[in-house]
N, C-alpha and C positions, 0 to 999 in steps of 0.2 A: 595808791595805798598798797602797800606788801603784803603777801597771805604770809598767816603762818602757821607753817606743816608740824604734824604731829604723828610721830609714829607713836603706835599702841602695840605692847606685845605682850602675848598670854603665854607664858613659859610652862613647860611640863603640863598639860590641863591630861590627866590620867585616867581612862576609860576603861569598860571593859566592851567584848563586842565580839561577834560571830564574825572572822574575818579568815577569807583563804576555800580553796576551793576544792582540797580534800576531806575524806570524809570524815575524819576525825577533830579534825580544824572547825566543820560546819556543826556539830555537836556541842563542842565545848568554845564557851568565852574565853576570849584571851585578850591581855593589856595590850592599848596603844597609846601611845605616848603622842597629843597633838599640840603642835607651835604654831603661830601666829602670829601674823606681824602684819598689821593696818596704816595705811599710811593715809589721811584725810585734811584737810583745812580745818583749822583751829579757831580759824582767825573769831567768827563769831563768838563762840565757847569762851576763849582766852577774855574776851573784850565785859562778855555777860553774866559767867561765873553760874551758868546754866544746863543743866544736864540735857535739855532739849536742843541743843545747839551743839553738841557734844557726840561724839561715836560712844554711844550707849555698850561698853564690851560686858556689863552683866548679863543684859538682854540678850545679846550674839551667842555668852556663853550657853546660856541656858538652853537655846535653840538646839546647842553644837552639841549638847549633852544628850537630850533627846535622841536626834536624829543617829549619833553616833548608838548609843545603848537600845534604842528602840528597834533598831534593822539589823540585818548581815549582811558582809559582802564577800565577795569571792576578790576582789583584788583594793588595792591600797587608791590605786589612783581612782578608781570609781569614790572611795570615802571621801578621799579631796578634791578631785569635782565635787562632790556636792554640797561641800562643804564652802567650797570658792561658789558655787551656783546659789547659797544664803548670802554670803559675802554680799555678793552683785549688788542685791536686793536695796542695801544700805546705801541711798544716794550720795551718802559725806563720803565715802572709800574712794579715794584716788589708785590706791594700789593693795595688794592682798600678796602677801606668801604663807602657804601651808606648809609645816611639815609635818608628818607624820613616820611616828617611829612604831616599829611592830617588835619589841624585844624578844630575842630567844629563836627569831624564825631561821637561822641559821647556827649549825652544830658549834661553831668556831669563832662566832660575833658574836659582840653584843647585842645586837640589832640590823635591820634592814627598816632603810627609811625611805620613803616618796618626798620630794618636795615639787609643789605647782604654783605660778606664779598667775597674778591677774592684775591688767592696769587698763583702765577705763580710759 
């Protein structure tokens, strides 16, 4: 029997958050911009038409939202570890990319982004 793969992907999910490791950066919130993309077997879900069988991305969001708004960081890639280190958690995740965009942190960009990758 063939699986079948299901990528999930959370576009723009827009935060606010203590991020950077200067002192006016650790003061004030500033937007990040985080992307998502899950890649899991389907195959169950597809078959059952069941949200327990399913990569639950409300629940994931919720968590993301938390952990992002509830803490500060001094750098980009600490956010995405541990945002990939929830990720893990989820048995159905075959594969995980984060990215994360921090707008305005540079005079002349748009943005400065991390992306981290995880495959089980």
């Amino acid at each position: 029997m063939s699986r079948q793969l299901a990528t999930i992907s959370i576009k723009n999910l827009r935060l606010r958050t203590y991020i950077g490791f200067n002192e006016e950066e650790k003061n004030k919130k500033q937007d990040v911009i985080v992307n998502i993309s899950l890649l899991y077997d389907a195959t169950a879900a597809s078959a059952s038409d069941s949200v327990d069988d399913a990569c639950n991305y409300k629940v994931l969001t919720k968590k993301i939202i938390a952990l992002v708004e509830d803490r500060s960081f001094d750098l980009l890639e600490k956010m995405a570890g541990d945002i990939i280190t929830m990720i893990k958690a989820i048995e159905k995740v075959m594969e995980a990319t984060v990215e994360i965009d921090k707008p305005h942190a540079l005079r002349f960009a748009d943005s400065v982004s991390i992306e981290m990758n995880y495959r089980r």
